[in-house]
C-alpha positions as CSV (number, residue, x, y, z in Angstrom):
1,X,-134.7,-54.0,-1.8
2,X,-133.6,-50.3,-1.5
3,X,-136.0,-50.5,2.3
4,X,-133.9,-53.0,3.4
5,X,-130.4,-51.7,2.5
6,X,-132.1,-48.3,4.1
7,X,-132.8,-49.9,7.4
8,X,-129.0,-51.6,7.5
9,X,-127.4,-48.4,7.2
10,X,-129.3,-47.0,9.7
11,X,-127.9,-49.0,12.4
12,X,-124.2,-47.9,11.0
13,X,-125.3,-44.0,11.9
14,X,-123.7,-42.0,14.7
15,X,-122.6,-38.3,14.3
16,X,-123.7,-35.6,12.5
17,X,-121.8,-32.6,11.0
18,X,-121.9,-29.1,9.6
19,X,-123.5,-27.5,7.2
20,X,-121.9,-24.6,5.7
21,X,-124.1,-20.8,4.4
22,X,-124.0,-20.8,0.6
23,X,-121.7,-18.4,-0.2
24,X,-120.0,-18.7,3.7
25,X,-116.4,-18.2,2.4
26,X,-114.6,-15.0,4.0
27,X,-111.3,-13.8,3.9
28,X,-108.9,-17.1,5.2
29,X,-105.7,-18.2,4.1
30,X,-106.5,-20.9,1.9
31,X,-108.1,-24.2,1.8
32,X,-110.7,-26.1,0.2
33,X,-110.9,-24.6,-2.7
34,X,-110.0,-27.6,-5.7
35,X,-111.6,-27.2,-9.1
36,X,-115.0,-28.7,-9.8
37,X,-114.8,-32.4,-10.7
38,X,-115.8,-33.8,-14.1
39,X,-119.8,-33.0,-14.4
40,X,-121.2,-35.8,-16.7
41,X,-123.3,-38.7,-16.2
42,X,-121.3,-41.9,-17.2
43,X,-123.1,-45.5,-17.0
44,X,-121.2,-47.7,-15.1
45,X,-120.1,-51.3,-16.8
46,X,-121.7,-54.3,-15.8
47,X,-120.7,-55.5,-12.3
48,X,-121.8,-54.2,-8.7
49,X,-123.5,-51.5,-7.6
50,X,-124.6,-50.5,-3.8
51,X,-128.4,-50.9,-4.2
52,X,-130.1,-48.1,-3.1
53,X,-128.2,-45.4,-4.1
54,X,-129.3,-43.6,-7.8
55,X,-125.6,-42.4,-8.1
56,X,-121.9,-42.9,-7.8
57,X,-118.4,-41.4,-7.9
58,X,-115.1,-43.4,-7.8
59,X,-111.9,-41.6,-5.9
60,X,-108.9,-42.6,-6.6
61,X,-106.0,-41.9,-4.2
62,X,-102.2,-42.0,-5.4
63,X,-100.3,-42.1,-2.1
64,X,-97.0,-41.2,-3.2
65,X,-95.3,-43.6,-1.4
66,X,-94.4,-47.6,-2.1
67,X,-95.3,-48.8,1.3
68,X,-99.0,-49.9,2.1
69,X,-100.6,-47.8,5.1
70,X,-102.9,-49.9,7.1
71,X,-106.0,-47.8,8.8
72,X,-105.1,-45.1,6.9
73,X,-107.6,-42.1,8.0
74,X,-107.7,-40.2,4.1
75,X,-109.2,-36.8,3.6
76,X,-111.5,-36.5,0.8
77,X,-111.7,-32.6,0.0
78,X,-114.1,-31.5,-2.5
79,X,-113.5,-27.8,-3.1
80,X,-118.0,-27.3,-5.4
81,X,-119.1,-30.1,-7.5
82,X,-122.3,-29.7,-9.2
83,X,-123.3,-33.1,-9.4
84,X,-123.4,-33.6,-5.1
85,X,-125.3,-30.0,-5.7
86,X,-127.9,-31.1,-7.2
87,X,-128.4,-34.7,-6.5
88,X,-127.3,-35.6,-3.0
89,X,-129.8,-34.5,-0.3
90,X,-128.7,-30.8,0.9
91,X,-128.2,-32.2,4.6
92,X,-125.4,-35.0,2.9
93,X,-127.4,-37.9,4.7
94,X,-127.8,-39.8,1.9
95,X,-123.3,-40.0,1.6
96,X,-122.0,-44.1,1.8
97,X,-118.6,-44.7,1.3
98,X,-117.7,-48.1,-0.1
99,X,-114.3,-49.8,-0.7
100,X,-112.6,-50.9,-4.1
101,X,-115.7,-54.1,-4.2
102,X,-118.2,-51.3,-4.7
103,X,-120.7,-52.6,-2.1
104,X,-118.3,-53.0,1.2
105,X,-119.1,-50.3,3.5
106,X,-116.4,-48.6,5.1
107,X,-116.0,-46.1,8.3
108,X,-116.4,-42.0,7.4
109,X,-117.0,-39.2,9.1
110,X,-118.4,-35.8,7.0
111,X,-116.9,-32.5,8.6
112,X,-118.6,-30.2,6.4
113,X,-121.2,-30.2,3.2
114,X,-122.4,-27.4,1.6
115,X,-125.7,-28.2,-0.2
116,X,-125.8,-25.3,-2.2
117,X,-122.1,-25.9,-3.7
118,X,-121.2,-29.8,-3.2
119,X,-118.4,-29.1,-1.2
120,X,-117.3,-31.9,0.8
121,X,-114.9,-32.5,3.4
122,X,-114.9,-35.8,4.7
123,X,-112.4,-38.8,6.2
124,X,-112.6,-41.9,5.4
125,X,-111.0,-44.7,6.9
126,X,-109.3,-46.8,4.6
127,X,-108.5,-51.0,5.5
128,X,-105.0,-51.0,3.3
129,X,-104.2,-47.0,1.7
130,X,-101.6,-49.0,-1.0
131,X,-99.7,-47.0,-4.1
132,X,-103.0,-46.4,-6.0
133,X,-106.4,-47.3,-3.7
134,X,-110.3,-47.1,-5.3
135,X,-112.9,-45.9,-3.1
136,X,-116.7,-45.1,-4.1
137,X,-118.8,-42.3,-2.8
138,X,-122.9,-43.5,-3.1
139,X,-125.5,-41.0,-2.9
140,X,-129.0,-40.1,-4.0
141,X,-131.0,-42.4,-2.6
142,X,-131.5,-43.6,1.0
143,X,-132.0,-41.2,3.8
144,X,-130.2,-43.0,6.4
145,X,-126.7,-41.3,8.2
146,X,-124.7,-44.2,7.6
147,X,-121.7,-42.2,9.3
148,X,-119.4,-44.4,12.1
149,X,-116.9,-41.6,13.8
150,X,-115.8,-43.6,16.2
151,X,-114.6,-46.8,14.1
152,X,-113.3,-43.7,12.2
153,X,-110.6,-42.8,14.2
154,X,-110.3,-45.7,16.6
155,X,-108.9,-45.1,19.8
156,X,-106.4,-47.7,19.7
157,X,-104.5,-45.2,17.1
158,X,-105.7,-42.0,18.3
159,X,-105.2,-40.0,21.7
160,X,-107.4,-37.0,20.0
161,X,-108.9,-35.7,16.6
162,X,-109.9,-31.8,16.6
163,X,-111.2,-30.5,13.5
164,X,-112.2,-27.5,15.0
165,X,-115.1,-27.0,12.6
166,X,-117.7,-27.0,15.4
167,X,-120.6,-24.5,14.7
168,X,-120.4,-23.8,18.8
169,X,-117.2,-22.1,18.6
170,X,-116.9,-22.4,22.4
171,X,-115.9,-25.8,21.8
172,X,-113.9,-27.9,20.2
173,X,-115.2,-31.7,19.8
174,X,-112.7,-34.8,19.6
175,X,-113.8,-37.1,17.0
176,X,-112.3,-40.0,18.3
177,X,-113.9,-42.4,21.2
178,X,-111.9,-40.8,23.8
179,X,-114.2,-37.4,23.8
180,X,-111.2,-35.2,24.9
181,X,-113.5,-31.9,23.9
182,X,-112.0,-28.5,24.9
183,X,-113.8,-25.5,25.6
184,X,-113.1,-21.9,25.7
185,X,-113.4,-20.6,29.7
186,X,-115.3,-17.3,28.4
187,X,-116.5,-15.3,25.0
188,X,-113.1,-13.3,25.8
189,X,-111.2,-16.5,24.7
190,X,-112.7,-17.7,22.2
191,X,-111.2,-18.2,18.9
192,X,-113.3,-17.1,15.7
193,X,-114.2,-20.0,13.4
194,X,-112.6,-19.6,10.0
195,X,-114.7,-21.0,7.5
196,X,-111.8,-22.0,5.0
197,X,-108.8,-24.2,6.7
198,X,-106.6,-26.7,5.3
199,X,-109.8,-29.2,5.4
200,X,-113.1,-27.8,6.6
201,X,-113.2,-24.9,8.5
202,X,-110.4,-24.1,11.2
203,X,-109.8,-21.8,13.9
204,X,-108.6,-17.8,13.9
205,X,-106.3,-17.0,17.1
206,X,-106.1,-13.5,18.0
207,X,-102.9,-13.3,20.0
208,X,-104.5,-12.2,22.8
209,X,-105.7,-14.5,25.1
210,X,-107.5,-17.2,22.5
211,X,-107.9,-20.7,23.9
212,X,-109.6,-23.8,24.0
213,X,-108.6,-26.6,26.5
214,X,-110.2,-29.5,29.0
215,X,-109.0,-30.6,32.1
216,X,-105.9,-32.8,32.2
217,X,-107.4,-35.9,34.3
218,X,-110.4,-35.6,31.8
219,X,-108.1,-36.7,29.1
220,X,-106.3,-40.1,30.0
221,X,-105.5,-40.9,26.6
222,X,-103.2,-38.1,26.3
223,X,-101.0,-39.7,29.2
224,X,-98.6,-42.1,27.3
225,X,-96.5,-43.2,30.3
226,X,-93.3,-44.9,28.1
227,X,-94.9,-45.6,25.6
228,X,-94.2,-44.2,21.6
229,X,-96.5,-41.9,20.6
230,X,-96.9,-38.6,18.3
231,X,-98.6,-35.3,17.9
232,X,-98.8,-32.1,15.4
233,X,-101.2,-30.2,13.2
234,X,-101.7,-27.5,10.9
235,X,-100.9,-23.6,11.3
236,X,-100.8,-20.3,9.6
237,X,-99.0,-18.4,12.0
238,X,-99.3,-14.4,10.8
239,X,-96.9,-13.2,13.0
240,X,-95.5,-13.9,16.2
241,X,-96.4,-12.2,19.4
242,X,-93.5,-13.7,22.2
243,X,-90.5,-16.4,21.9
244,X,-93.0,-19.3,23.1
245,X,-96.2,-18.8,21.0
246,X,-98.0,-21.7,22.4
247,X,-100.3,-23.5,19.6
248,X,-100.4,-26.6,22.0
249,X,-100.3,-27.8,25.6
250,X,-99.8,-30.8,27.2
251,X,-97.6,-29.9,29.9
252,X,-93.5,-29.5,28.5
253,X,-93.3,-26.0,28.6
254,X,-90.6,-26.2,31.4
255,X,-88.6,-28.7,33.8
256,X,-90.6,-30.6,36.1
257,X,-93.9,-29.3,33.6
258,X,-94.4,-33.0,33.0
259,X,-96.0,-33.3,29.1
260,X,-95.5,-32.2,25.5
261,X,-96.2,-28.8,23.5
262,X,-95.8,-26.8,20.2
263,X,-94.5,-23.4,20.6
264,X,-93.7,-21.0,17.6
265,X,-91.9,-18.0,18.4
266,X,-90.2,-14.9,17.1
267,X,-86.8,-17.1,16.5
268,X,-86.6,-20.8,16.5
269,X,-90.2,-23.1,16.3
270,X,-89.8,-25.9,18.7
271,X,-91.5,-28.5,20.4
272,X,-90.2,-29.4,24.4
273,X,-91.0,-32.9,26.2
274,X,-90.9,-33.4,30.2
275,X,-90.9,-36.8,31.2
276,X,-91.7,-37.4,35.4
277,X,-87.9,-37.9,36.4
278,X,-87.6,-34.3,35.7
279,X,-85.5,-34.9,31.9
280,X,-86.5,-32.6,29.5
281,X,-86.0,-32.4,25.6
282,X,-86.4,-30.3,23.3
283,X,-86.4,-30.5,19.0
284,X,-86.6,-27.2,16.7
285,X,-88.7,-27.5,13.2
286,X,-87.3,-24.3,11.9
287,X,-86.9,-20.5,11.9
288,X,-89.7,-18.4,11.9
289,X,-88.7,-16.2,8.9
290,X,-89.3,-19.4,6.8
291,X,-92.3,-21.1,8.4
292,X,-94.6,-17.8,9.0
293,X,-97.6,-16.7,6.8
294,X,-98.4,-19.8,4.8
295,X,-99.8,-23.7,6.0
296,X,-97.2,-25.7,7.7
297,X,-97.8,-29.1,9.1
298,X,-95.8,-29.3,11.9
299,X,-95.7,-32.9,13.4
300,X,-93.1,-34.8,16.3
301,X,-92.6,-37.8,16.8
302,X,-91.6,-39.6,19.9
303,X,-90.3,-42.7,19.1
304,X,-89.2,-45.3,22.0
305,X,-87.7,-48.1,19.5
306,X,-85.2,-45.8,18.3
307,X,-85.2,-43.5,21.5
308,X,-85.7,-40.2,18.8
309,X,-87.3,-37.4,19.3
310,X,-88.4,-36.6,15.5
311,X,-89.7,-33.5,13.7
312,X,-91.4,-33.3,10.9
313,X,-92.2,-30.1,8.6
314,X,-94.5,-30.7,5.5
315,X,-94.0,-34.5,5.2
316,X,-90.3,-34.3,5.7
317,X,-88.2,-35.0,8.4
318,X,-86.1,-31.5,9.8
319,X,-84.7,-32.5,12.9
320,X,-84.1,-35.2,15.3
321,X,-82.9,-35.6,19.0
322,X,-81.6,-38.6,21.1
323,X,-84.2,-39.2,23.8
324,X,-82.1,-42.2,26.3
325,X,-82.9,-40.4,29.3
326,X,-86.8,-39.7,28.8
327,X,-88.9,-41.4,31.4
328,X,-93.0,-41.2,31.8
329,X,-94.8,-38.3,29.9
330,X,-97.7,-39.1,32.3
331,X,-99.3,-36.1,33.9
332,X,-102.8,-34.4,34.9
333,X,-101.7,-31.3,33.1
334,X,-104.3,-29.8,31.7
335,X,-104.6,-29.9,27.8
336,X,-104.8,-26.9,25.1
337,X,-104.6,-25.4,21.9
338,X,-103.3,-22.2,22.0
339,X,-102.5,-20.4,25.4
340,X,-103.6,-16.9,27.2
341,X,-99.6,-16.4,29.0
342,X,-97.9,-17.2,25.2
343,X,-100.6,-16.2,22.5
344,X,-100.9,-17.1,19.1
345,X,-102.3,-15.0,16.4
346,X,-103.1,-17.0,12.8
347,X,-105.1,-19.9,12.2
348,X,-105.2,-23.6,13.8
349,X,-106.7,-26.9,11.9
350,X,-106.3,-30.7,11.9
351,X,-104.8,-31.2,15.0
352,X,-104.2,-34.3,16.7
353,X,-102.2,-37.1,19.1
354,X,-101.4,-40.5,18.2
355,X,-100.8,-43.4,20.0
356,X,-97.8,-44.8,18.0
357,X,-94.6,-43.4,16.1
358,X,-95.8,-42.5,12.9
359,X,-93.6,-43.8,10.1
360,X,-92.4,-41.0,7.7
361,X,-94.3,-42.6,5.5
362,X,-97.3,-42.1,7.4
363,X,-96.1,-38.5,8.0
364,X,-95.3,-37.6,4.3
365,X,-98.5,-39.6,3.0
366,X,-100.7,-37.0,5.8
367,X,-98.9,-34.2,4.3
368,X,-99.7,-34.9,0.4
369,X,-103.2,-35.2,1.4
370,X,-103.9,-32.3,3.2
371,X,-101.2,-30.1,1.7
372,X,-102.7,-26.9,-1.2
373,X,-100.1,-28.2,-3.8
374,X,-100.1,-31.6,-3.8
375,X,-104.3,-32.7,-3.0
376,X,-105.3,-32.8,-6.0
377,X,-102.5,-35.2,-7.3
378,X,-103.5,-37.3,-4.2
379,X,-106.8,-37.7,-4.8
380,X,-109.3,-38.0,-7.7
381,X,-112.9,-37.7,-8.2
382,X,-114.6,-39.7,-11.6
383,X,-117.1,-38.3,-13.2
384,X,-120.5,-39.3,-11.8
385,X,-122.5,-42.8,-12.7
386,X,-126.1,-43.5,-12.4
387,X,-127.8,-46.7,-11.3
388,X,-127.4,-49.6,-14.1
């Protein structure tokens, strides 16, 4: 029985993903870094059990919110857990996530596993994310990489995913189908790898000349024409170097600069849109005195129902704009994180484009799962279970 089940999940395989150095941590900001989960062997009760696998854990994830997220793309942070130490395989190939049923395979993607410690960070895509949702994590057992990134993060929702966790630092790989990688043009401008981020590893921008960026007519799903759509990440800014530091490009950064873009400066943080008839608006999250030297998520929203322009600081809304006159926000302009004219010096993680308005539940639920202070409460991890 396990050979066949071994064989299925091989056809689910696609991507693989990083290992981390046993004892790789350096000095970072802050990140994965939860407490061990509960280290005892429970038997499960009678019922059903993904054959196969020697060994189980259930995660539990409390949303915070009343409203059911569909295709909800949740982050499952593992800070060490002795149990994936010593009983998954050190390369994390042997990893299944199932849904509440126990046996339903479901889409994931593993950004980083540390053999030596059980770390994990990994995304799993979740059919119906409702108040309280049960997922399983399988493992000990078959060899097959039963990973699907793509079906992941579809490209129906998303324009771009960048972890920035790549091992090649001269490059920055888009999880989603779309394949919108950046590079760095030379060793000069490329930003270190920071093994702790919010999730994963992340990014350090030295506020020099750091960047990582891609052709803009390599990157059609970051043209959204009138269409609603959304984009943000996560920073730790440590200080500010000009009144525009640029943590990401897509066009925006002036009138007739067709596109959107992120720019965190000594005074107000902002975020300016240029749509093709030459209309250009602009929203502030905050002051920089309040949003420098920790995370902030920093997310907009650019929402053609309601003709808003919406921003969002950790999970809440902070501003909003009237958009009536914004036309197209279709260009070639090239696309980047971070800039070499406007630098940024602090750290860079998780960041992305949609291609819808994100709800602010959506927003808020992101936020609570990513977020130091509230990931734990967001998600739990049983203790593990053996094979009945």
């Amino acid at each position: 029985m396990r050979v066949v089940v071994i064989l299925v999940l091989g056809l689910l395989g696609a991507c693989g993903f990083q290992l981390t150095p046993a004892g790789g941590a350096i000095d970072a900001p802050g990140g994965d870094n939860a407490p061990p989960t509960d280290i005892g062997i429970d038997q499960p009760a009678a019922g059903t059990w993904l054959a196969g696998f020697d060994y189980r854990k259930k995660i539990t994830f409390t949303s915070g919110t009343a409203t059911t997220l569909d295709d909800f793309v949740a982050g499952v942070l593992i800070g060490t857990d002795t149990d994936l130490a010593a009983r998954a395989r050190d390369d994390g190939r042997d990893f299944v996530f199932t849904a509440a049923d126990e046996v339903t395979i479901i889409d994931f993607e593993i950004e980083r596993f540390d053999g030596s410690t059980g770390g994990l960070t990994a995304w799993v895509r979740i059919n119906s994310l409702t108040p309280t949702t049960e997922i399983y994590l399988y493992y000990g057992g078959s060899t097959a990489d039963a990973q699907d990134v793509a079906n992941t993060w579809p490209a129906i929702r998303y324009g771009a995913v960048w972890h920035l966790t790549d091992p090649t630092i001269a490059t920055a790989r888009d999880s989603t189908p779309n394949a919108v990688d950046l590079t760095a043009p030379a060793v000069t401008n490329t930003p270190m790898l920071e093994l702790t981020g919010i999730a994963g590893s992340a990014r350090r921008y030295d506020g020099t000349n750091d960047i990582l960026q891609r052709d803009g007519a390599m990157a059609p799903s970051l043209q959204h024409g009138t269409d609603a759509f959304s984009y943000g990440g996560w920073v730790f800014a440590t200080s500010n170097q000009t009144s525009y530091d640029m943590v990401f490009y897509k066009g925006g950064a002036s009138s007739g600069d067709v596109g959107y873009d992120l720019e965190l400066g000594t005074g107000a943080w902002t975020t300016y849109v240029c749509c093709t008839a030459g209309s250009t608006q602009f929203g502030v999250f905050g002051q920089e005195a309040q949003l420098v030297n920790r995370w902030v998520q920093l997310l907009v929203v650019v929402d053609r129902a309601t003709q808003k322009l919406r921003m969002y600081v950790d999970g809440a809304q902070a501003n909003e704009v009237l958009i009536p006159a914004l036309g197209s926000i279709s260009s070639t302009r090239g696309v980047a994180i971070g800039n070499t004219t406007y630098p940024f010096a602090g750290v860079i993680d998780e960041m992305r484009v949609y291609k819808t308005a994100l709800t602010p539940q959506w927003v808020g639920a992101e936020y609570r799962n990513l977020a130091l202070a509230t990931r734990d409460a967001f998600r739990a991890v049983s203790a593990q279970e053996a094979t009945p």
